[in-house]
N, C-alpha and C positions, 0 to 999 in steps of 0.2 A: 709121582703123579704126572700123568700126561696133559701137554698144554692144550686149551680149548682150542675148539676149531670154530672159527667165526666168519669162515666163509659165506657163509651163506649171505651174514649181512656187510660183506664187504661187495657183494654181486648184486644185494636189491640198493646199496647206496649208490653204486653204477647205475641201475634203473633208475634211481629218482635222478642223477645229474642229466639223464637223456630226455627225463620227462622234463627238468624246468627248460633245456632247450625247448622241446616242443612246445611248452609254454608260451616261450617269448617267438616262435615261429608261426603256430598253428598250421602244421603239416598236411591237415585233410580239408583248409579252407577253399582249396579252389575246387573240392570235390562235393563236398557237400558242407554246409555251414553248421546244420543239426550234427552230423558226426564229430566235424573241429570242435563243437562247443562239448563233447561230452569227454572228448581227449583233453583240449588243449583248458578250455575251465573248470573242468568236475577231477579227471582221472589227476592230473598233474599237480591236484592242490594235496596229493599226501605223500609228494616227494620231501617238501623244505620237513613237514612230521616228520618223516623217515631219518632225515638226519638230524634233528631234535633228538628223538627217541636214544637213537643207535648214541649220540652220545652222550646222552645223561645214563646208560647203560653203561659205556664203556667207563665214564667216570667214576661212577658211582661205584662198581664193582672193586674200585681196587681200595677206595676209605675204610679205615679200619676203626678201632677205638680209642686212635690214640688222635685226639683233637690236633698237638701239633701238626704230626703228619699230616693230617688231612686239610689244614690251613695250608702248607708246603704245596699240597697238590694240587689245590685252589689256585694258589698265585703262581705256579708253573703252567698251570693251565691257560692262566687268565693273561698270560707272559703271552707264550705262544701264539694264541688264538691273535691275542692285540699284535703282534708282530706281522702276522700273515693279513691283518685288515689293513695295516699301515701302509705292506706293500701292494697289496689292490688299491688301496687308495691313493697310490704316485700312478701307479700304472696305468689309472681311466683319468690322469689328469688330462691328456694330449685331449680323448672324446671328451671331456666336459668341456673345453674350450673348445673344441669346431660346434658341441651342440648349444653354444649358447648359458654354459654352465654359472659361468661367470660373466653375468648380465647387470643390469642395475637393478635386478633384485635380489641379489646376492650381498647379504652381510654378514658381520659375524653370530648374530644369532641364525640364520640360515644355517649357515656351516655348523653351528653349535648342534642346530636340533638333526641336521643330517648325520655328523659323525656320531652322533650320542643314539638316534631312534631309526631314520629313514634308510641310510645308508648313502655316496656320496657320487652312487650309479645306481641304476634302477634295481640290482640285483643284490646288491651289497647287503642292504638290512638283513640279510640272513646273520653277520657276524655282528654288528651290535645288539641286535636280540640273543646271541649266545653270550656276548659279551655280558648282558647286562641282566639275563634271565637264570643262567647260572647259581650266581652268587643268591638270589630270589629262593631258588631251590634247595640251596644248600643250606638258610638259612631258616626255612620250611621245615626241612632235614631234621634240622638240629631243634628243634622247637615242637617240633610234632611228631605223632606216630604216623607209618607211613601211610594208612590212613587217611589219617588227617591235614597229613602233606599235600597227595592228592585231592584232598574236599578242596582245602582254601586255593588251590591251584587251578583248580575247577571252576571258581567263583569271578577268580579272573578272567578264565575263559568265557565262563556267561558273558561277565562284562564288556570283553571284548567282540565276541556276537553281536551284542546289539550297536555298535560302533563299525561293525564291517556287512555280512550276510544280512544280519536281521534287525536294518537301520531302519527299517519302516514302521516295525513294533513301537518305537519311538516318537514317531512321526507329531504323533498326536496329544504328545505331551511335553508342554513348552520350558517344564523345568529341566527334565532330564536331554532335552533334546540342547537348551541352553549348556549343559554340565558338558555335555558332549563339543560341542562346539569349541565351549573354553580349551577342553585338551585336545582339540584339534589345531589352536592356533600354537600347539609345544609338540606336536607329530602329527604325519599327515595320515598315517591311518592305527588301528588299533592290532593289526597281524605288526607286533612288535616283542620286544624281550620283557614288555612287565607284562601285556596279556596275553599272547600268544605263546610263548615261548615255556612259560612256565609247567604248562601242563605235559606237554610233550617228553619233557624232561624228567621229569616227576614220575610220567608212565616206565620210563626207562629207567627211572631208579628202584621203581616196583620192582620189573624184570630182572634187577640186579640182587635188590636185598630180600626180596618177597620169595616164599616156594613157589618154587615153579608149576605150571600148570600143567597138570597131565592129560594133556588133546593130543591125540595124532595129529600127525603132517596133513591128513587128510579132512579132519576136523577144522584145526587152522585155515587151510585153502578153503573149504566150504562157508568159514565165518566172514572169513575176507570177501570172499562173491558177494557175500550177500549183504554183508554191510555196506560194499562198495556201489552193491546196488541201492540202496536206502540213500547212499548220499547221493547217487545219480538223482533220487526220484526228489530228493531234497532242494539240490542244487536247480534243478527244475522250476519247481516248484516257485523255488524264490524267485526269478528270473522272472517270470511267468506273471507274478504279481505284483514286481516292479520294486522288491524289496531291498536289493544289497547296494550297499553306499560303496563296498569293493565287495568281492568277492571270495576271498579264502580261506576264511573258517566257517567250515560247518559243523554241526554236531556228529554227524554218523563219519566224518572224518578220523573222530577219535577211536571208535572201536575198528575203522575199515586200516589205520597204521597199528596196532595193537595187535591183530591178528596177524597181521602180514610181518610184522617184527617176529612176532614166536614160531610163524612158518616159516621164513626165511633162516631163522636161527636151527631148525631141522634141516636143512638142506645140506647132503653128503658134498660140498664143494669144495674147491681149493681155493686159494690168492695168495697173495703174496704182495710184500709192502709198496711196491713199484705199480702194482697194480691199484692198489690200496690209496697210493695218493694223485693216481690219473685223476679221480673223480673229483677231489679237492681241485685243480688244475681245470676239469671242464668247466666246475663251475664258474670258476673266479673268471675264465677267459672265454668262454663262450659267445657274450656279446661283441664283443672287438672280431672274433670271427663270423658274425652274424655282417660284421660293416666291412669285413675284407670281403666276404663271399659279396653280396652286395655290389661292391666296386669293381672288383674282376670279373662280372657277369657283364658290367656296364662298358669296363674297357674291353672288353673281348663280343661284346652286341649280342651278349646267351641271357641278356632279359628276360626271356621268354621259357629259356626253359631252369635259371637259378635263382629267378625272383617272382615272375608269374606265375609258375606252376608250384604250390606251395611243398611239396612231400619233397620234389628235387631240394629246392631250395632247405629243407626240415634235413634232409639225406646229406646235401655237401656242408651243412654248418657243425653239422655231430662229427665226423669227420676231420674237418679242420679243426674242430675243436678236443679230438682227443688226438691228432700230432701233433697240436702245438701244447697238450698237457702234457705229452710224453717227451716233446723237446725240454719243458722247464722241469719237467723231474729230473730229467736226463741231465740238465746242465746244474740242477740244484747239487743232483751226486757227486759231478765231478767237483763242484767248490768245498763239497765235505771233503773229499781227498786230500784238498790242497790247504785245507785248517792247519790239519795236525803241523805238515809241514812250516808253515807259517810260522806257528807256534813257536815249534821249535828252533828254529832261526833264529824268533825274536828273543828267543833265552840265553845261547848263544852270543848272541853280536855284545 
């Protein structure tokens, strides 16, 4: 049996690491503000989906029905994932102290509800809501049909809409709006691993254990336009009326990553692992490249053209920020080389 080729979603998780850059840049703001806001807040919110999806698919796919194993899988999973937040979280300690991280409103409930929900830099919360929406899923999984996994995952999601997008729906009601509050003083927003995340995952475990759908490449790209355009006209929409307390979940978000997951999964493409974990690498270090581009603009007096003009600026951060993920793949490898060795030394002596 020949092994899958999953190309195709190893090239649109590249896409989404390029897009949370553009996110935190807004590449088209010094051109037009109407365009940055439809790139940098409407198109970019179905990159962090994109790697939701892709891995509660890749997960999901290999559990079988044998409970142990699939507990094994769970906490090698959960191993991992916690391993690689632990070292994003040394690595942004240096910027949390030049930005004030470590203030006098820093305690340890602070730090508790950042490593547990927020994340402990602006970007991080992607890995405690995998951390903690997972396990949510898989316990969905095991309790429900898939289905029903989906519904109750859904429900969170609702939930979690009216806490981010569609905080205004709320507005005018002082019990729910009080409920909201209360678990806003335990996470600062609701794009987290118990509302957010779970759905995402859940879609992806469809795509894993669910028959698959029979749409063309061409079908797929056509649902995606147009769902992506429904979230444009959404995203709008709420903006417009003054509704979202933040902005990242929307409704037509969910069908506009869904679509684009099953076209992207048709895509005749290559990759390969090196490639595979640049993207992991963008993301984690993107911002530290966002504050060297930034500082080298200033000591070299190219203000003007690495921080004023926003697309330069969007252009040298991607950039830097996939050589310096291809320098830590690159030197991640060489420390595997030097395990085994290691190893065996120490059996030896």
């Amino acid at each position: 049996m020949s092994k899958p080729n999953f190309g195709g979603l190893d090239w649109i998780k590249f896409i989404a690491a390029v897009l949370v850059v553009a996110n935190h840049t807004g590449p088209l703001l010094t051109y037009s503000g109407t365009a940055d806001f439809l790139i940098s807040n409407l198109l970019t919110r179905i990159a962090v989906p994109v790697f939701f999806m892709t891995a509660g698919f890749l997960f999901f796919r290999k559990l079988t029905d044998d409970p142990r194993k699939n507990r094994q899988a769970l906490r090698g999973y959960m191993l991992k994932t916690g391993k690689l937040y632990a070292i994003a979280i040394l690595l942004y300690i240096p910027l949390n102290i030049y930005t004030g991280y470590f203030s006098d409103s820093f305690t340890p409930y602070s730090l508790f509800k950042d490593i547990v929900f927020d994340g402990t830099f602006y970007h991080l919360w992607y890995l405690p809501a995998l951390l903690l929406g997972l396990p949510i899923t898989v316990l969905l999984y095991r309790k429900l049909s898939l289905k029903g996994m989906l519904a109750a995952a859904g429900c969170l999601y609702v939930a979690g809409l009216l806490g981010d997008s569609y905080y205004g729906l709320i507005q005018g009601s002082n019990g729910i709006v009080h409920a909201y509050d209360g678990m806003f003083t335990v996470f600062d927003f609701t794009r987290n691993g118990l509302f957010y995340a779970p759905v995402y995952l859940a879609l992806g475990a469809l795509a894993a254990k669910g028959k698959p759908p029979a749409r063309t490449p061409f079908a797929n790209a056509v649902l995606f336009a147009g769902s992506l355009g429904l979230m444009f006209a959404e995203g709008s929409l709420l903006h417009a009326a003054g509704m979202p307390r933040h902005d990242s979940m929307y409704v037509f978000a969910l069908p506009a990553t869904y679509f684009l997951f099953h076209w992207a999964m048709q895509w005749k493409v290559r990759s390969g692992k090196t490639f595979r974990e640049w993207r992991v690498w963008i993301y984690i270090l993107h911002p530290i490249a966002i504050v060297l581009v930034r500082g080298a603009a200033e000591a070299t007096n190219l203000e003007g053209l690495f921080i004023a003009n926003s697309l330069f600026h969007f252009a040298a951060v991607c950039l830097l920020s996939v050589g310096m993920a291809a320098a830590a793949v690159w030197l991640i490898a060489i420390s595997r080389k030097f395990r085994p060795a290691r190893a065996l030394s120490s059996r030896l002596s």
